[in-house]
C-alpha positions in Angstrom: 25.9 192.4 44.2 26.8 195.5 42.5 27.9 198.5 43.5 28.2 201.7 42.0 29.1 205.6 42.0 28.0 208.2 39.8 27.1 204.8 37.4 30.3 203.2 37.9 31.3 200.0 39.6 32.6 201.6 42.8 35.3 199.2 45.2 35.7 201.0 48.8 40.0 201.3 49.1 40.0 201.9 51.9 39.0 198.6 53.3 42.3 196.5 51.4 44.6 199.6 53.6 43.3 198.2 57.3 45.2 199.1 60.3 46.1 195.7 62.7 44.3 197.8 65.3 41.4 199.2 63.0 38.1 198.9 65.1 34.3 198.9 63.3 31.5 199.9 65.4 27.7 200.0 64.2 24.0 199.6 65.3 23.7 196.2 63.5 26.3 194.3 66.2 27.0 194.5 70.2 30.7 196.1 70.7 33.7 196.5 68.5 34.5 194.5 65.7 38.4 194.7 66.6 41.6 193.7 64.4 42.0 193.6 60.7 40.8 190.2 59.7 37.8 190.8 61.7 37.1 194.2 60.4 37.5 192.9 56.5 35.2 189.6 57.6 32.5 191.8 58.8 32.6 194.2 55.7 32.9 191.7 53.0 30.2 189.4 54.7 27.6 192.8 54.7 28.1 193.7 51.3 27.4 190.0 50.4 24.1 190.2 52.0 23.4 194.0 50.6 21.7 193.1 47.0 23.4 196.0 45.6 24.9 199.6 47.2 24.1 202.5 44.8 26.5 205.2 46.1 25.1 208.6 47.0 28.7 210.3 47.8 32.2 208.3 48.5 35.0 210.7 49.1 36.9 212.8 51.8 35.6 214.0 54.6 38.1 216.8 56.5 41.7 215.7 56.8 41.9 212.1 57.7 38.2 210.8 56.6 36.2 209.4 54.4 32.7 209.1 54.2 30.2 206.9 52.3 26.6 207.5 52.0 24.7 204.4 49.9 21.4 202.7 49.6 20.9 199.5 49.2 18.3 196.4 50.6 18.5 193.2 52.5 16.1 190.1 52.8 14.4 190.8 49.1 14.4 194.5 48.8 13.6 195.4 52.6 15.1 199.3 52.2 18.4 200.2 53.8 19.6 203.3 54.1 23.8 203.4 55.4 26.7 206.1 56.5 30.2 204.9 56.8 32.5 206.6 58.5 36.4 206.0 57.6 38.8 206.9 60.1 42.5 207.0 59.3 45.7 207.0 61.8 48.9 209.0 60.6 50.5 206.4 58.3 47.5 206.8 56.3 45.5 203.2 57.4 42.0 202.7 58.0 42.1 203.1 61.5 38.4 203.4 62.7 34.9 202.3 60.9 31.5 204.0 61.9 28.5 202.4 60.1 24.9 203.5 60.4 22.1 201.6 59.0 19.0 202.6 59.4 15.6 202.2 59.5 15.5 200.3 62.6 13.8 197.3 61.6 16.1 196.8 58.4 18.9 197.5 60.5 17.3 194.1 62.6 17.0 192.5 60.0 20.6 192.9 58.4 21.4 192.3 62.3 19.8 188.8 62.1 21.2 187.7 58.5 24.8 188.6 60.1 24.3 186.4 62.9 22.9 183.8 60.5 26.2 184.2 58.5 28.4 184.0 61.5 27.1 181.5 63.6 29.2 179.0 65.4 32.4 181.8 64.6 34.0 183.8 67.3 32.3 186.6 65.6 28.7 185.3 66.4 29.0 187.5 69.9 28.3 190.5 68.2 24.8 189.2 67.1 24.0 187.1 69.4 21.7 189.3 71.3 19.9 190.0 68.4 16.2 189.9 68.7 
């Protein structure tokens, strides 16, 4: 899966600087992904079932953001459509995680590959519901 910015390959930073306590919330899963392993689990497994993520805008957003705007697709090339939102605490860590898919029914569908890719984890609760 590639991903690029402005035509370049494009890595997000912020997600190798994760607080212990860095929380990622979204319209794809039930409740907050919570803790650093979790948070990078989650991340890495999306963008491994995004086909590619061609970057709008990545950069700062006010004084302790960052903000991502990408498209990308899911389930051969249903249209996605995402927002990240990058919270960071004072020593400079990733600290909170916003993401907004959308249309709704790609968003369901990204929900149900995510619980396909985590089923039987501790992790499965956040998708189990999905319908």
């Amino acid at each position: 899966m590639a991903s690029t910015y402005l035509g370049k390959p494009y890595y997000p930073a912020w997600l190798d600087n994760l607080a212990d306590d860095v929380t990622g919330e979204g319209g794809a899963w039930d409740g907050a992904i919570q803790g650093a392993a979790a948070v990078h689990e989650v991340v890495v497994a999306a963008k491994e079932i995004y086909e590619f993520q061609e970057f709008q805008y990545a950069g700062p957003c006010g004084e302790n953001s960052f903000l991502e705007e990408y498209t990308s697709a899911v389930g051969g090339g249903v249209p996605l459509y995402v927002v990240v939102l990058v919270k960071f605490n004072t020593e400079g860590k990733t600290h909170r995680l916003v993401v907004n898919h959308r249309p709704r029914t790609s968003l369901l569908l990204l929900s149900r590959l995510m619980l396909e890719r985590f089923s039987g984890t501790p992790l499965a609760k956040h998708w189990e519901g999905t319908p």
